[in-house]
C-alpha positions in Angstrom: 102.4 148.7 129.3 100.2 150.4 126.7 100.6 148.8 122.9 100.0 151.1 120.0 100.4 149.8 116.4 101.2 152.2 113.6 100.1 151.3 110.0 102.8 152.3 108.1 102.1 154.0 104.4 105.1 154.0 102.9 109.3 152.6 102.9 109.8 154.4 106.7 109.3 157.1 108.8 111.6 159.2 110.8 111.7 158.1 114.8 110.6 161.7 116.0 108.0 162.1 113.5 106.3 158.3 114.6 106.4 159.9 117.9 104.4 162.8 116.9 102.2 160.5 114.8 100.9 158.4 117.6 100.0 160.8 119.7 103.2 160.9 122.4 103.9 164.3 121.4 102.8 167.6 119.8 105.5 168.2 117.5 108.2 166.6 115.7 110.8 169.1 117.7 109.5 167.8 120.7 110.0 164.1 119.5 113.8 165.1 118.9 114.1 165.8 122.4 112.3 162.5 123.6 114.9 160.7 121.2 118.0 162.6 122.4 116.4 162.1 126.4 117.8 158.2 125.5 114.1 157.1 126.3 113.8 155.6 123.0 114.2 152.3 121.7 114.3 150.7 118.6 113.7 146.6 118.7 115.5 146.4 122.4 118.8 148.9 121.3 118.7 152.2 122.6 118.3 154.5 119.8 119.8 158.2 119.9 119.4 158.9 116.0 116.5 161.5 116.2 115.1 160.8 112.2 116.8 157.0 111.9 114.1 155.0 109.5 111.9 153.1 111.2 110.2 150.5 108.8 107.6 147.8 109.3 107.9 145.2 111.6 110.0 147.2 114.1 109.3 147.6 117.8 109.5 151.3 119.1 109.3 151.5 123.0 109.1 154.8 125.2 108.8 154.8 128.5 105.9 152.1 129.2 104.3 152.6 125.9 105.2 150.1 122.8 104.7 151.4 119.2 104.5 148.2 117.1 104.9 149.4 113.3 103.1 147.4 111.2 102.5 147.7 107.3 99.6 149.7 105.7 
């Protein structure tokens, strides 16, 4: 499994634009479409919700790749 951490600058950021952030896709339209594939999860819960917050301390996982979101 590849980890990834993501220092977060700010309250949250929307799920499909993390996506785009780190790399797993080109565009935050394309992230949508990962999230509404039901690839995504959000600390072990399937997440559908294409701009839910995600906020530090979370766990994002796609596929075999884990986004750890960590404060700035």
């Amino acid at each position: 499994m590849e980890r990834v951490r993501f220092g977060l600058d700010g309250d949250y950021v929307e799920l499909n634009q993390l996506l785009k952030l780190v790399g797993l896709c080109g565009s935050g339209g394309i992230g949508k479409q990962i999230v509404a594939s039901g690839e995504v999860s959000v600390d072990g819960v399937q997440e559908l919700r294409k701009t839910a917050k995600i906020r530090a301390g979370q766990v994002v996982r796609v596929g075999d790749v884990e986004i750890r979101v960590d404060p700035a």
